[in-house]
N, C-alpha and C positions, 0 to 999 in steps of 0.2 A: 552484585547479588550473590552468584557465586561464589565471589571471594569469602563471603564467611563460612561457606563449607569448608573451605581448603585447607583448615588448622584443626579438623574435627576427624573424629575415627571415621574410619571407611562407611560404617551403618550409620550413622549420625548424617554424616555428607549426602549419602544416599536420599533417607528422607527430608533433608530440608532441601535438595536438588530436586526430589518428587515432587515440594510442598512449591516450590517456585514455577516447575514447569505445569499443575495444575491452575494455580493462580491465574496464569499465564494464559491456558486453553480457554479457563470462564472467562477472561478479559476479552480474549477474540470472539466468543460466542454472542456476547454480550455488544459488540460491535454489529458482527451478522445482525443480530437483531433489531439491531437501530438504523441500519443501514438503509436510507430510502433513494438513493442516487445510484446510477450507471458504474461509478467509479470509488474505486477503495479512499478514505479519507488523506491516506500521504501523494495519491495524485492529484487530487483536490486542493489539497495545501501548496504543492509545489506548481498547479495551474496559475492558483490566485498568485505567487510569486512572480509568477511569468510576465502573469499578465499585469502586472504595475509596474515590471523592467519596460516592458515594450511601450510604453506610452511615448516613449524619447523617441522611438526608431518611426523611420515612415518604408514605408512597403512600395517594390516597383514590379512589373510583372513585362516577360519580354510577350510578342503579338501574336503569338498562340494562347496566352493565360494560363498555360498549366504549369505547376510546382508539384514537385514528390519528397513525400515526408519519409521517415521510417527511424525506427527504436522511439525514444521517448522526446520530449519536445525542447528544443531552445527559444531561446528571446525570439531569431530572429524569424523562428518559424509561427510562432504564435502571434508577432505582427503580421505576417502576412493573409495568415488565418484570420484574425482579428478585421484585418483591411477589407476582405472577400463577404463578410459576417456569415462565417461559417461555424458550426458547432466545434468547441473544441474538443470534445468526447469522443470526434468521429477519428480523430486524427491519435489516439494515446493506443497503446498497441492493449491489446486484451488481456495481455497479465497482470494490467491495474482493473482489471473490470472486478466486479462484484461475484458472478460467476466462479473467476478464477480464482478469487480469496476465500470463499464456499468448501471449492473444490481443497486449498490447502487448509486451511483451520475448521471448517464443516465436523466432520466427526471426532468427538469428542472420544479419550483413549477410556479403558474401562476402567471402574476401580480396582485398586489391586486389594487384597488382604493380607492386613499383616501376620505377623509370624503367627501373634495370640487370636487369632481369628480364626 
């Protein structure tokens, strides 16, 4: 997308770089607002992946029961989670939460004015 600035004069590049990165802010906002679940939609996507890898694997636990997770999830953590029928929301670290997508794309930059304004 940027590529088509890059063969344009400096002001030229400028606003269709503005026009992209505005695009861009209403696309997130526009999510914010649809957004009815705990977790941002690319960790949703990459759960349901998961969890169709993991059907193959089977889950064993040593005679204590406890496993510790931490960063983001693989196959064979999400069988085990799966096997205990635990939430998998509890287990995804809070950077994919909804809060924290809020907190980066939430405020919208202001408009700017151009020259003839």
């Amino acid at each position: 997308m940027i590529l088509a600035a890059r063969d344009k004069p400096i002001l030229t590049s400028m606003k269709i770089i503005r026009r992209l990165l505005i695009k861009k802010l209403i696309y997130r906002q526009q999510c914010i607002a649809e957004m009815q679940e705990m977790l941002v939609p690319m960790a949703k996507k990459i759960i349901g992946i998961l969890k169709q890898q993991a059907r193959g694997y089977q889950a064993s636990f040593r005679a204590d029961d406890k496993f510790q997770l931490s960063g983001f999830l693989c196959v064979h953590r999400v069988t085990a989670i799966i096997k205990k029928s635990l939430p998998i929301k509890n287990f995804v670290h809070e950077a994919y939460t909804k809060e924290m997508y809020v907190l980066a794309y939430g405020k919208l930059i202001a408009h700017i004015s151009g020259i003839r304004q």
